[in-house]
C-alpha positions in Angstrom: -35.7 157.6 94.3 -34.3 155.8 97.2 -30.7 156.9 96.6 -29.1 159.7 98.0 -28.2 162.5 95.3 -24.1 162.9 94.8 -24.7 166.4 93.1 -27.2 169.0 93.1 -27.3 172.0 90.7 -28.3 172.9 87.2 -28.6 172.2 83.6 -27.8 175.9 81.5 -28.7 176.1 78.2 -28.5 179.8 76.7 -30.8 181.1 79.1 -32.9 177.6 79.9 -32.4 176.9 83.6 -33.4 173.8 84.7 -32.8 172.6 88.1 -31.6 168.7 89.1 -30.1 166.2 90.7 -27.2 163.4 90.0 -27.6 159.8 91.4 -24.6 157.2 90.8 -25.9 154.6 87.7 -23.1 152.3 88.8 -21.6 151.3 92.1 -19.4 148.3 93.3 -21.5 148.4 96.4 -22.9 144.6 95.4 -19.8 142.9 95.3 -18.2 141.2 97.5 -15.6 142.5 99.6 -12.5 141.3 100.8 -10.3 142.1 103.9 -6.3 141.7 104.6 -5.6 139.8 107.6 -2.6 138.0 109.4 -2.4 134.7 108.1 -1.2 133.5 112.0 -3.5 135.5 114.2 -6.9 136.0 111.6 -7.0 139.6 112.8 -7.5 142.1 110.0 -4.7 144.7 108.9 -4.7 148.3 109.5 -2.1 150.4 107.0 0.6 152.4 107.8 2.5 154.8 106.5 6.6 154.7 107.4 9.1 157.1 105.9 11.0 154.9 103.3 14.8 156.0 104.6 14.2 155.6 108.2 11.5 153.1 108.1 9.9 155.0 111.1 6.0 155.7 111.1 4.8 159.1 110.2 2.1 160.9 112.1 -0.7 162.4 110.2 -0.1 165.4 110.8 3.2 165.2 109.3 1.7 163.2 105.8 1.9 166.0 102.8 1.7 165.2 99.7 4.3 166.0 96.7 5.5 165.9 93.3 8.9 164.4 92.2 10.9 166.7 90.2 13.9 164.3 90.1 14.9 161.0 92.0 14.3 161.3 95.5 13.5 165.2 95.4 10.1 166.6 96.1 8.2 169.8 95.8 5.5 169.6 99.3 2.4 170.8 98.4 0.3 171.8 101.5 -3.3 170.7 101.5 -4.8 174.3 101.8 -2.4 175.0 98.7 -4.2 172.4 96.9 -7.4 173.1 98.0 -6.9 176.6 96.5 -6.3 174.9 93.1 -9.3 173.2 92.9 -11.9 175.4 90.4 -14.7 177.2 92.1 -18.0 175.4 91.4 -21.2 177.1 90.8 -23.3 173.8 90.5 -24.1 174.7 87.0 -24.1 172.3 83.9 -23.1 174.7 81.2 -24.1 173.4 77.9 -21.5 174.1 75.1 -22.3 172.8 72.1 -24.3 169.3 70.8 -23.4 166.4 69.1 -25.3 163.7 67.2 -25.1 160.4 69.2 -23.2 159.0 66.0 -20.2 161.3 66.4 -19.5 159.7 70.4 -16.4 157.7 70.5 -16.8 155.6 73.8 -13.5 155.4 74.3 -13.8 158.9 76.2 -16.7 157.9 78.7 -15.6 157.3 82.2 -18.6 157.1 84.8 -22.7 157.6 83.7 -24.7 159.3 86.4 -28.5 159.7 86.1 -29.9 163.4 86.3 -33.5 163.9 87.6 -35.7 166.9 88.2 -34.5 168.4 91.6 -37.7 169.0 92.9 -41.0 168.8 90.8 -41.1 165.7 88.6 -43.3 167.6 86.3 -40.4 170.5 85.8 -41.2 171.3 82.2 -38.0 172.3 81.5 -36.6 169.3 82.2 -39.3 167.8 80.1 -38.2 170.1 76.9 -34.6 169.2 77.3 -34.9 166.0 77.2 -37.5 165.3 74.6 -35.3 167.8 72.8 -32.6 165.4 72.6 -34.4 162.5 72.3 -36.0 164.0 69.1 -32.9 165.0 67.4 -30.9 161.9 68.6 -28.4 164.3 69.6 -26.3 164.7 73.4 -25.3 168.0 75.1 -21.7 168.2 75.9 -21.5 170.3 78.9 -18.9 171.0 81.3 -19.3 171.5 85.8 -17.1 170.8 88.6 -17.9 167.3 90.0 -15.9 165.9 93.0 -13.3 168.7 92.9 -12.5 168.7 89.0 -13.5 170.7 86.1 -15.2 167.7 84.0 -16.4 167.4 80.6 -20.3 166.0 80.8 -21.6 164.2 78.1 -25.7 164.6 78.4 -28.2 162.2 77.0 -32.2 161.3 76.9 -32.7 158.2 78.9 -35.8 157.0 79.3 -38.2 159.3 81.6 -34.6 161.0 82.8 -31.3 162.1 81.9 -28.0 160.4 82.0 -24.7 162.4 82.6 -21.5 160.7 81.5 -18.7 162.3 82.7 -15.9 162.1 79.8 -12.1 161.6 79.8 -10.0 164.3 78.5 -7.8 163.9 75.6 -4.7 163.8 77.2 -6.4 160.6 79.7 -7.1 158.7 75.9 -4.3 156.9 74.5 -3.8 157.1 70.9 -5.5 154.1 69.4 -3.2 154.7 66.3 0.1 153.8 68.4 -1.8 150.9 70.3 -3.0 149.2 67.1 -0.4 150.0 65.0 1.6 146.2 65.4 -1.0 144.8 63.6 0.0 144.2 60.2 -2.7 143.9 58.1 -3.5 140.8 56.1 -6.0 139.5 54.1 -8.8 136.9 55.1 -9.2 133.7 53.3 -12.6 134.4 51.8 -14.2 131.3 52.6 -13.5 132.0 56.4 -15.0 135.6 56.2 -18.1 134.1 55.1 -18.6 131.8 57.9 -17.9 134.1 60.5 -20.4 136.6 58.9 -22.7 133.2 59.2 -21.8 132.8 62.7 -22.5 136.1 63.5 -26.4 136.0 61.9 -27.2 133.2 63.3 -25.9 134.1 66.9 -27.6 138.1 66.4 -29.6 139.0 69.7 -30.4 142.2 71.2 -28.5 144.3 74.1 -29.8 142.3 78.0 -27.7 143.5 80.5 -29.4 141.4 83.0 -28.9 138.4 81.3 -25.0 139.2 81.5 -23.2 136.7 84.7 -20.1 138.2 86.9 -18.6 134.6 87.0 -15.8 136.3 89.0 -18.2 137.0 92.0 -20.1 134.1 91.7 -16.7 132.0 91.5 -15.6 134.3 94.4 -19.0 133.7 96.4 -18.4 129.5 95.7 -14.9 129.5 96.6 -15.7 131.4 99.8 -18.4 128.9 100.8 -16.0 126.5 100.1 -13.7 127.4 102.5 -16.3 127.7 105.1 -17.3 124.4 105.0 -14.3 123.0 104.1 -14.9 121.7 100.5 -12.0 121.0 98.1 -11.6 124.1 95.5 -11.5 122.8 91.9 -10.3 125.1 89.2 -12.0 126.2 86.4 -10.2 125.1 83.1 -9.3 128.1 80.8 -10.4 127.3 76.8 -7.3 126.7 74.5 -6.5 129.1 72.0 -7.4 127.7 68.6 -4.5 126.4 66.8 -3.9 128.6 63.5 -4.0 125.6 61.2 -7.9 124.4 63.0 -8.9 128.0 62.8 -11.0 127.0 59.5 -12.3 124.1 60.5 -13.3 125.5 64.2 -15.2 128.3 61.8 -16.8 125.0 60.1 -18.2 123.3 62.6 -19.4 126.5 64.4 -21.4 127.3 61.6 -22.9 123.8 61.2 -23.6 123.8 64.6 -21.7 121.1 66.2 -20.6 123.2 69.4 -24.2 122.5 70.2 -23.4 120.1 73.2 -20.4 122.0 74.3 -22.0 124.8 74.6 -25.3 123.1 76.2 -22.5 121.6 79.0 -21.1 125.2 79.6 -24.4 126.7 79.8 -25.5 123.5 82.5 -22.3 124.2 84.6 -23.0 128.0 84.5 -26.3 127.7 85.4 -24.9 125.6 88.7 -22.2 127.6 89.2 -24.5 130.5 89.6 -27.1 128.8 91.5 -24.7 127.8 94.0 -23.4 130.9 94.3 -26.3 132.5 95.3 -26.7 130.0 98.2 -23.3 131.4 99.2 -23.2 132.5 103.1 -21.6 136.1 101.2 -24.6 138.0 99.8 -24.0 140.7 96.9 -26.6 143.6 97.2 -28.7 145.2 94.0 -27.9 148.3 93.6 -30.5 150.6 94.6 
């Protein structure tokens, strides 16, 4: 493991101690970054902080930070005052309770992490724990302080490891119920059902995430190259909605297969699009 460890401790399970180690699964490391700089002289930006009455800068030293208890009006809170609220962490995974994977709503994940043996890669412990879960399909919830927090952990059998999601809490979740609820409901034309259920058979494939293109970056990584060389930047057209009276005919000719050659053009100017993005002078980095 080439990456450096974000967290050291332990997984606790009743009186199971089993020692490891958290790697990030996912960093924004690869992509490609961009600076703010003065439009007249090219030199990069550097950001201050000014008080918003006076408009004067503020020292450092003098930067607190504070929580608004009415328009204007602040309660200071001192950095070793906050530092004194943050929970005292033992570097222990305590292990509540578990789930079946079936009962996760995703809507409460926030950032996976990858948990390995801390030392020997033989730990048996770890071993147990994880075939454990992987047996009975099931994921420990556990709870640790990561980056100054008290988080919920949602652990899972991954392969010859572990991997740690940390989860929101259910304050952080909005209410799907008060998102949702401006959609009336309404009944599908049967006929139109059925072709979408035919649309998705025949377009049924299996989970590749490294088949899956960040046009963004690759647009990003053209337009940039571009610029360098001092190419004309054409837009990408954006897909029109489909009109509400074509919708069943759209569904029609999906399912007879006559977006073949659209889709065969896309997939051609994708293909370019990607290719010449990777011949762009910025380089994005695998994650390691």
């Amino acid at each position: 493991m080439t990456a450096r460890a974000v967290w050291s401790g332990a997984i606790k399970i009743a009186e199971i101690v089993c020692p490891v180690k958290m790697y990030t699964a996912a960093t924004t490391s690869g992509r490609i970054s961009l600076h703010l700089v003065n439009r007249k002289t090219g030199h990069r930006l550097k950001r201050l902080y000014v008080d918003e009455k006076t408009d004067k800068p503020v020292e450092r030293e003098d930067q607190v930070k504070g929580y608004e208890t009415s328009e204007g009006h602040y309660v200071v809170l001192e950095p070793e005052e906050i530092s004194a609220a943050v929970p005292q962490s033992d570097k222990v995974l305590r292990v509540d309770n578990f789930i079946t994977c079936s009962q996760i709503d995703t809507s409460y994940f926030d950032k996976p992490y990858y948990l390995l043996p801390a030392s020997d890669a033989n730990d048996e412990a770890f071993i147990l724990v994880r075939e454990a879960l992987r047996k009975q399909k099931a994921a420990a919830i556990a709870h640790t302080v990561l980056f100054r927090r008290l988080r919920p952990v949602l652990i899972r059998a991954h392969e010859r490891g572990l991997i740690a999601t940390t989860l929101n809490f259910d304050y952080e979740v909005r209410s799907s119920k008060e998102v949702f609820d401006d959609i009336p409901k309404r009944k599908i034309d049967p006929e139109m059902l059925q072709l979408a259920k035919h649309i998705l058979h025949t377009k049924a494939g299996s989970f590749e995430p490294d088949k899956f293109v960040d046009r963004y970056e690759d647009a990003l990584a053209e337009m940039v190259k571009a610029k360098i060389e001092g190419r004309k930047i054409v837009p990408l057209k954006r897909p029109k909605p489909t009109p509400k009276n074509d919708l069943l005919e759209a569904l029609r000719l999906s399912a007879a297969g006559e977006d073949a050659a659209p889709k065969a053009t896309r997939s051609k100017s994708a293909a370019k699009t990607s290719k010449s993005a990777k011949n762009a002078t910025p380089e994005r980095r695998k994650a390691s």
